[in-house]
C-alpha positions in Angstrom: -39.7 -18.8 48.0 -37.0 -20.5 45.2 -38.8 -23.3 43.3 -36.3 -24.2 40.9 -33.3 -24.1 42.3 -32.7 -27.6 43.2 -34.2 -28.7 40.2 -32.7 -29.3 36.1 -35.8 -27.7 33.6 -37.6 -30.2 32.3 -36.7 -33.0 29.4 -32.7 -31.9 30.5 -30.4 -33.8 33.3 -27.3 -33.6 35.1 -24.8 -36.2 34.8 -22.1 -37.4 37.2 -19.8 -39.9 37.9 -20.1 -42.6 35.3 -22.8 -40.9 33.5 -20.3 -38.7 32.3 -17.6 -42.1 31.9 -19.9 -43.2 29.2 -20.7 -40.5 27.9 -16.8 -39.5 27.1 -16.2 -42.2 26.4 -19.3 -42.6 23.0 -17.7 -39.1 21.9 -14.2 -40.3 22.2 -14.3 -43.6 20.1 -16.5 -41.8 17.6 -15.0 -38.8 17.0 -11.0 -41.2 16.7 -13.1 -43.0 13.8 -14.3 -39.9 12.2 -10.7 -38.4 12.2 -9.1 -41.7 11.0 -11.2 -41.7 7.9 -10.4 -37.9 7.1 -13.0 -36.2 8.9 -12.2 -32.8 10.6 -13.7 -31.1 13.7 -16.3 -28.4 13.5 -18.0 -26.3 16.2 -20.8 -24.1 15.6 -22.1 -21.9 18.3 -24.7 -23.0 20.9 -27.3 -19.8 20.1 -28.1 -19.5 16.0 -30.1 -16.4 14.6 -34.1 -17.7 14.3 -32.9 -17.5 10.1 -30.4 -20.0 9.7 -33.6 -22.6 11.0 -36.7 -20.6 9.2 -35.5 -22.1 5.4 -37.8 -22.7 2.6 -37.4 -26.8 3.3 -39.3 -26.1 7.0 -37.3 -28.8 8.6 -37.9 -27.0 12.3 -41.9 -26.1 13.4 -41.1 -23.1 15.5 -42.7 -24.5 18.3 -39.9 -26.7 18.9 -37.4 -24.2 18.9 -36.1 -22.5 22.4 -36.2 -18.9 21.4 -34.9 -15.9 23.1 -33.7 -12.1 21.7 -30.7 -10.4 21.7 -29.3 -7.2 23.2 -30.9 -5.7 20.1 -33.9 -7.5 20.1 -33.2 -10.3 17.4 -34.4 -13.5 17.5 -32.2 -16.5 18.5 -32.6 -20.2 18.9 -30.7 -22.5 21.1 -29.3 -24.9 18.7 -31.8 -27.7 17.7 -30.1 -29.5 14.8 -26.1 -29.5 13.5 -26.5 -30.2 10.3 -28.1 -26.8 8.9 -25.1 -24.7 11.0 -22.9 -26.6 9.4 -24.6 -26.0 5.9 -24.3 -22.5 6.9 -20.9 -22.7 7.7 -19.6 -24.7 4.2 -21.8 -22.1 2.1 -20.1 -19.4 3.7 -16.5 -19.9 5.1 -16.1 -23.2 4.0 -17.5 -22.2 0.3 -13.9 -22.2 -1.5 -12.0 -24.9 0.3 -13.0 -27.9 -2.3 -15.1 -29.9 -2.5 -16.0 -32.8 -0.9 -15.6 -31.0 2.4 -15.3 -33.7 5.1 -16.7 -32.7 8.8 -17.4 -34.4 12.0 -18.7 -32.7 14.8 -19.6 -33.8 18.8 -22.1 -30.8 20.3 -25.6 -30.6 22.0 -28.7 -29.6 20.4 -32.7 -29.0 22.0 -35.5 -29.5 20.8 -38.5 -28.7 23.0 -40.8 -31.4 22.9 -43.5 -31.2 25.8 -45.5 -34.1 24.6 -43.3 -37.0 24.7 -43.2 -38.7 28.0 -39.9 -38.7 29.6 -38.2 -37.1 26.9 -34.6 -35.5 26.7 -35.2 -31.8 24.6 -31.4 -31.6 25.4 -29.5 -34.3 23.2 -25.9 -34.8 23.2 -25.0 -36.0 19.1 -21.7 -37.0 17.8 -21.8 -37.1 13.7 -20.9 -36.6 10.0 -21.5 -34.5 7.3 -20.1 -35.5 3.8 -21.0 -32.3 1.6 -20.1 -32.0 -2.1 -20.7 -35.7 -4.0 -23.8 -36.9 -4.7 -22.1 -40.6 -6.1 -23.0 -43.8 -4.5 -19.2 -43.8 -3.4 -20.2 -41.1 -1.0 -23.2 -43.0 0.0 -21.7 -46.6 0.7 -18.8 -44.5 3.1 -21.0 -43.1 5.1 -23.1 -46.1 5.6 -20.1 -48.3 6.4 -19.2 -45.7 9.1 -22.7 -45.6 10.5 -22.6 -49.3 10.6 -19.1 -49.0 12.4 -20.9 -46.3 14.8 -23.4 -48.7 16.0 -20.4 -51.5 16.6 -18.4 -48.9 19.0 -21.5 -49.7 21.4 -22.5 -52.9 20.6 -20.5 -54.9 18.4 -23.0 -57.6 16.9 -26.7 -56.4 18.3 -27.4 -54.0 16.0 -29.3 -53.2 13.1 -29.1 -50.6 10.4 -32.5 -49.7 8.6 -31.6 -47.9 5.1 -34.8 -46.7 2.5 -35.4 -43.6 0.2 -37.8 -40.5 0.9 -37.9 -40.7 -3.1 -40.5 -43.7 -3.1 -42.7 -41.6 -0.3 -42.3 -38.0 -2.5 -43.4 -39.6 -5.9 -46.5 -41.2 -4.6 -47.2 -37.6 -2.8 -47.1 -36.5 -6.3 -49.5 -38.8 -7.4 -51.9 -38.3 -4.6 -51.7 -34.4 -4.8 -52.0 -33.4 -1.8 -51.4 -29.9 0.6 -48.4 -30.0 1.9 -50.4 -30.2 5.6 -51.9 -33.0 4.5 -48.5 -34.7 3.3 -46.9 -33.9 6.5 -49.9 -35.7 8.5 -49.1 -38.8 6.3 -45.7 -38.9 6.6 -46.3 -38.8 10.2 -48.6 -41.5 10.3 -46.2 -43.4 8.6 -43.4 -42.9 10.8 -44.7 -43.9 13.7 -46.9 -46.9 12.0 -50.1 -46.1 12.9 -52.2 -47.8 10.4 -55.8 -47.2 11.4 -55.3 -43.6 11.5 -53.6 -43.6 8.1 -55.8 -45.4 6.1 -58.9 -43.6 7.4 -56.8 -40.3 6.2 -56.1 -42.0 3.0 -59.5 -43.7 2.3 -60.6 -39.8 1.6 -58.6 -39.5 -1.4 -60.6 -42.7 -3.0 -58.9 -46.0 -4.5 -56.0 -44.8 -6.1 -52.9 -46.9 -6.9 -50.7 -44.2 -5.3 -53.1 -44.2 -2.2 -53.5 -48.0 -1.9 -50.0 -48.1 -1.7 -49.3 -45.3 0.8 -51.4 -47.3 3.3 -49.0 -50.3 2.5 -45.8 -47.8 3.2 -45.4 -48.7 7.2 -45.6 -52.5 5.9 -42.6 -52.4 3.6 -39.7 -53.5 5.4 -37.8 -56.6 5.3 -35.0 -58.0 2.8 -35.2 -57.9 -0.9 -38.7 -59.3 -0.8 -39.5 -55.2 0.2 -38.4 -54.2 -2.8 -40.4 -56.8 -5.3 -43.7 -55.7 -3.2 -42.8 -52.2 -3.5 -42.5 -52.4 -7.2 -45.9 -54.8 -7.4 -47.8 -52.0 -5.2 -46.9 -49.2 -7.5 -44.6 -48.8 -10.5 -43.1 -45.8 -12.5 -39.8 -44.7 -14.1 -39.0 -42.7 -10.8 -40.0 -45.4 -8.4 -38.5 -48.1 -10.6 -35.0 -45.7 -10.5 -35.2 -45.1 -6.8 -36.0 -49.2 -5.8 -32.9 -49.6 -8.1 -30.6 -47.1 -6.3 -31.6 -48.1 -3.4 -31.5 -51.9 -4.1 -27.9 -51.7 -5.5 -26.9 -50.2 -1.7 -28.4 -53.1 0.1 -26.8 -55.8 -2.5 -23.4 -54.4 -2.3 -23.9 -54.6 2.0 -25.3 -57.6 2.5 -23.2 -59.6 -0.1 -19.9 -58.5 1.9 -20.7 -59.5 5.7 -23.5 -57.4 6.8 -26.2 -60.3 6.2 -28.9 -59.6 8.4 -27.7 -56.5 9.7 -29.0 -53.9 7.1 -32.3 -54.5 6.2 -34.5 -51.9 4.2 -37.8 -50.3 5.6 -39.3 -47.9 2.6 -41.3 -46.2 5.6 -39.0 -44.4 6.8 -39.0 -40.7 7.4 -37.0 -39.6 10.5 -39.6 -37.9 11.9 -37.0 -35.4 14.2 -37.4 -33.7 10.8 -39.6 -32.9 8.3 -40.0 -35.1 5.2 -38.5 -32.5 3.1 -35.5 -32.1 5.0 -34.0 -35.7 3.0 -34.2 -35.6 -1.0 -32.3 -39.8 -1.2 -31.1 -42.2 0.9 -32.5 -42.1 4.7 -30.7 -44.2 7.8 -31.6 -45.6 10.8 -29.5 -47.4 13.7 -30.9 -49.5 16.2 -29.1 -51.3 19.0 -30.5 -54.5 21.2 -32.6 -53.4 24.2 -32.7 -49.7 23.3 -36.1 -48.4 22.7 -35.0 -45.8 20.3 -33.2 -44.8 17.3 -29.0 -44.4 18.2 -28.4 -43.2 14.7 -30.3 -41.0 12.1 -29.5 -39.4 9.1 -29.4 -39.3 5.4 -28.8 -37.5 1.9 -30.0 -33.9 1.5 -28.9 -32.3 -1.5 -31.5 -29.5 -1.7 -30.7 -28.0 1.5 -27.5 -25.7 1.2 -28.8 -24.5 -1.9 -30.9 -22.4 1.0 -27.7 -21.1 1.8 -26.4 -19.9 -1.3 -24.5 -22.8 -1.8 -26.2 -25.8 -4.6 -24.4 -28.5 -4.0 -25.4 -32.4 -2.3 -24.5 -33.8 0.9 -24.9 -36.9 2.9 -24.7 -37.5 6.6 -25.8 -39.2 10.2 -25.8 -37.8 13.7 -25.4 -40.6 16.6 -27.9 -39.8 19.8 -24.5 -40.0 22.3 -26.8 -40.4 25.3 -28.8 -43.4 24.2 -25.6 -45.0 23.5 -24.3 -44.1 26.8 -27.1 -45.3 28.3 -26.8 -49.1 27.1 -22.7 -48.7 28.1 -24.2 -48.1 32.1 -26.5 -50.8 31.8 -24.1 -53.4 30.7 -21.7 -51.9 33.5 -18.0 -51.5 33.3 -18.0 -47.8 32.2 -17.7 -46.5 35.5 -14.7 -43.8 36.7 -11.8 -45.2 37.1 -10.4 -45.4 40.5 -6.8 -43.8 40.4 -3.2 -45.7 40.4 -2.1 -44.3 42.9 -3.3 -41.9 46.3 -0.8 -39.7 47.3 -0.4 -38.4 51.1 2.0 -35.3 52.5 2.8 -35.3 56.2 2.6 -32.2 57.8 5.6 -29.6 56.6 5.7 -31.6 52.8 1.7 -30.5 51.7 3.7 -28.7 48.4 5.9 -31.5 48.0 3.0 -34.2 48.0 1.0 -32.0 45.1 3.9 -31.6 42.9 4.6 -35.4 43.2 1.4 -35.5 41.9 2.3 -33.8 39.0 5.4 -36.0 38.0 3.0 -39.1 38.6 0.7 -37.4 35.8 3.8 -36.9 33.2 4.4 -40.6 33.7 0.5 -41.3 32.6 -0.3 -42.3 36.3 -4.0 -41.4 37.9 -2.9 -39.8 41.0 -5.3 -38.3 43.8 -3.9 -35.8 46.4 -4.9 -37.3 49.8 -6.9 -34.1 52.3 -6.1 -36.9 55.1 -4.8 -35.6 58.0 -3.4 -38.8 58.9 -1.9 -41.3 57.0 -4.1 -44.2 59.0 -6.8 -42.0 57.7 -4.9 -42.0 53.9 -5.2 -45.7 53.9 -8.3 -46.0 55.5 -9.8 -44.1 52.3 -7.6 -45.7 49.8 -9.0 -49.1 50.7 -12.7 -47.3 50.6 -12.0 -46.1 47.0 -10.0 -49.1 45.9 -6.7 -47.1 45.4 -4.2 -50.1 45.8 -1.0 -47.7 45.7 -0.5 -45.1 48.4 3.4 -43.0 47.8 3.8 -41.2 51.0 5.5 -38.2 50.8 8.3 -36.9 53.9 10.2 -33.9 52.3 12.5 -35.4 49.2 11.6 -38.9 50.2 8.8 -40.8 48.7 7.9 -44.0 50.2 5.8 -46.1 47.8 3.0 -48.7 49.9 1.2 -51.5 48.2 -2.4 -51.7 49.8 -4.7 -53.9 47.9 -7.7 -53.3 49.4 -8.9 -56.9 47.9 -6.6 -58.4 49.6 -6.8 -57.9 53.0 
């Protein structure tokens, strides 16, 4: 007896109708913006080789990873991340266009993730990837386009959460812990889980840097972050990275982002590893949506992995979250066409080829299966089609039917 046959696999879903409106319609306005600021379109294939993911930075546990083997017996992944194809691809084919190589890109990727309650393993992610500067230049753009990112869904409810994985590495130095142990932390830390964190921490005795990691989920805020970050623990590389970092915030909130960048030093962007990021780390949030829309961040270590030592910067935006807001505030639903279009008997080829002129004029045209015209109108006023051109041979006889109105 079939099973599954009726059924998506878990954490995946079909979408229909407006689903698929909002969806488009996300990717559309966010992949216009990306070209108008000199981004180009990159595709990387849906099935990688298990190697392009099993780097020295471990960004991907395996036991996220959907695996399957080849027809000689390699082992794939589907696709759980753009960024590191896309690192492959620079370091490779990309490797003597110039640098900085500007890409955008609009593509699923899956993650499996069995623990999460109602979660989506399939994620639909429309992003940037700014590879070859490592200025604050490069920084500030990509910011100000994540920003503009989070206002093609919602153009005032929305906040954009910047800090550095620098603070979190140098007091991991300091501590001197496994690098288990560090990846427990940052976990910890991510998610804010304080009791659990200090009682981890409280094994590795009073320590400044210690004291201060249990302090990490607390740091968040305006530039009041920054002077208790400096106050909890101090040293030339902290002191530089609070300074980079504070410079970013200044420059945003002093030119009309006010409140809508803030700073949180904890976080880590947990979809990844810690050691995936080497700078600046992003979040986007937006009104009523329980998680992230937008992640992403500097990593300048990672297509040295590839062959390939030079820094990057960049964000992804989680398409279906933002799609999802769209369909609750309505209004992103398929749009009904201009105009239905009916052949009497004897003028069937007639009736679709006027549908084909009706196209070339930017018209919405649906080819009526009627077979009547009462029962033509009859579905134009079900569907809300208000036009209905009747075709009889040569002769096109245009009808005005506002369903509304009658």
């Amino acid at each position: 007896m079939r099973t599954y046959d009726l059924i998506s696999p878990e954490g995946t879903c079909d979408l229909v109708l407006g689903d698929c409106t909002s969806v488009r319609y996300v990717e559309e306005k966010l992949r216009e913006m990306f070209r108008l600021h000199g981004y180009t379109e990159v595709m990387t294939p849906e099935l990688e080789f298990y190697d392009v993911f099993d780097r020295k930075s471990r960004c991907f546990p395996q036991e996220t990873l959907y695996k399957l083997t080849d027809s000689k017996g390699r082992l794939l992944v589907v696709r759980p991340d753009s960024t590191m194809p896309i690192a492959r691809v620079v370091a490779t084919r990309l490797r003597d266009s110039g640098l900085p190589v500007r890409l955008y890109y609009s593509q699923n990727v899956c993650r499996c993730r069995p623990g999460m309650r109602g979660r989506s393993d399939e994620i639909r992610q429309t992003g940037i990837e700014l590879i070859g500067s490592s200025s604050k230049r490069a920084d500030t753009e990509v910011l100000l386009l994540a920003a503009g990112s989070l206002e093609t869904v919602e153009q005032e409810n929305y906040r954009l959460e910047i800090g550095h994985i620098g603070y979190f590495r140098e007091l991991m130095k300091q501590l001197g812990a496994d690098e288990d142990t560090e990846e427990e932390i940052r976990g910890l830390i991510e998610v804010k889980n304080y009791p659990a964190l200090c009682d981890l921490l409280d094994s590795f005795g009073s320590s400044e840097a210690a004291r201060t990691l249990k302090m990490l989920p607390r740091l968040f805020g305006g530039t009041e972050a920054f002077a208790e970050a400096d106050k909890l623990f101090s040293n030339d590389e902290t002191r530089r990275v609070l300074c980079e970092l504070k410079n970013i915030y200044d420059s945003f909130t002093s030119n009309g982002f006010g409140e809508k960048v803030t700073v949180d030093l904890g976080i880590m962007n947990s979809v990844n590893r810690s050691n995936y990021y080497t700078g600046l780390v992003i979040k986007g949030y937006i009104s009523s949506v329980g998680e992230p829309v937008l992640s992403g961040g500097r990593y300048d270590r990672l297509l040295s992995d590839y062959g390939y030592d030079v820094p990057a910067i960049g964000f992804a935006v989680n398409v279906d979250a933002a799609a999802k807001l769209l369909r609750r505030k309505g209004g992103y639903v398929p749009k009904a066409p201009d105009v239905l279009v009916f052949g009497k008997d004897g003028s069937e080829l007639m009736a679709a080829m006027h549908c084909r002129k009706l196209a070339a004029e930017g018209l919405i045209s649906e080819n009526s299966v009627a077979s009547s015209g009462d029962d033509a109108v009859r579905y134009a006023r079900e569907k809300g089609i208000h036009r209905i051109d009747i075709v009889d041979g040569n002769t096109v006889t245009v009808r005005e039917d506002k369903a509304d109105e009658q």
